[in-house]
C-alpha positions in Angstrom: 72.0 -187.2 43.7 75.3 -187.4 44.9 77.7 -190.3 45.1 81.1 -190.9 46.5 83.7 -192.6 44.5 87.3 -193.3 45.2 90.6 -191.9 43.3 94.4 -191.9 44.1 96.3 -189.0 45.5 98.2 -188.2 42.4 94.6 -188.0 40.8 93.0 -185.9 43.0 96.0 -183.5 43.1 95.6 -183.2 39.4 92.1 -182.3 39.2 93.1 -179.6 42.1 95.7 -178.1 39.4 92.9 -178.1 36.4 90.0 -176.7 39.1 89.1 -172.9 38.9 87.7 -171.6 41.8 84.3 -171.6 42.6 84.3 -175.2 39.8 83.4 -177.8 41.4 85.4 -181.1 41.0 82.1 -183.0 39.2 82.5 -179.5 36.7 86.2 -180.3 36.1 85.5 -184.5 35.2 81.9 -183.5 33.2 84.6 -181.3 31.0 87.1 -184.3 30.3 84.1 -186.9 30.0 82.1 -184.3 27.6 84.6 -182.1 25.9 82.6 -180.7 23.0 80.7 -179.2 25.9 83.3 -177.1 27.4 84.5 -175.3 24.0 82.8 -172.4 23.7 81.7 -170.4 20.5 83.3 -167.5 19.0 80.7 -165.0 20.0 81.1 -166.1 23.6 83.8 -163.9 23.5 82.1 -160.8 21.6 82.5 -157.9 24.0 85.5 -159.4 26.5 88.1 -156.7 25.8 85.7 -154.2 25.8 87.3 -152.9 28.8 90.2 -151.6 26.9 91.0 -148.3 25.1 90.7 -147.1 21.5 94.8 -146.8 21.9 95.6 -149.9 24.5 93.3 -152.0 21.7 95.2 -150.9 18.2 98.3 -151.6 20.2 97.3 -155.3 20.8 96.3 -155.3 16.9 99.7 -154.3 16.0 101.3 -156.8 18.1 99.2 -159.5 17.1 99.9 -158.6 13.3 103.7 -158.4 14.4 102.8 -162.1 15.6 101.0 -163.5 12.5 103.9 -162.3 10.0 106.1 -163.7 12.2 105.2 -166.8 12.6 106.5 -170.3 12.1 109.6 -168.6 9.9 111.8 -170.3 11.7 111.7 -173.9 11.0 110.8 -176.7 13.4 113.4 -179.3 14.7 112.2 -182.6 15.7 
């Protein structure tokens, strides 16, 4: 069952920015009120690059490598 329910401009202009197409705005609330419900599990990813070459994917192993030893050496300033 549906039901109508009033929000602001600046709300509903926000939940525009956060909507993917094709979600509808009930999807985009259900994933604030319910958030352990939206993450997803590692293996939901198994497969997702699989689109890429033997080359293209040590090349984004290197740089992510490159990333890792390179990261947080410079200290934070708050």
């Amino acid at each position: 069952m549906a039901h109508a329910i009033m929000i602001s401009d600046a709300v509903y202009k926000e939940l525009t920015t956060l909507k993917r197409p094709g979600e509808s705005y009930s999807k985009v609330i259900h994933k604030f009120i319910h958030p352990q419900k939206s993450k997803k599990n590692f293996m939901d990813f198994a497969g997702s690059w699989s689109f890429m070459s033997e080359k293209e994917t040590k090349e984004m192993e290197t740089v992510v490598k490159k990333v890792r030893k390179n990261w947080r050496k410079v200290p934070l300033k708050w």
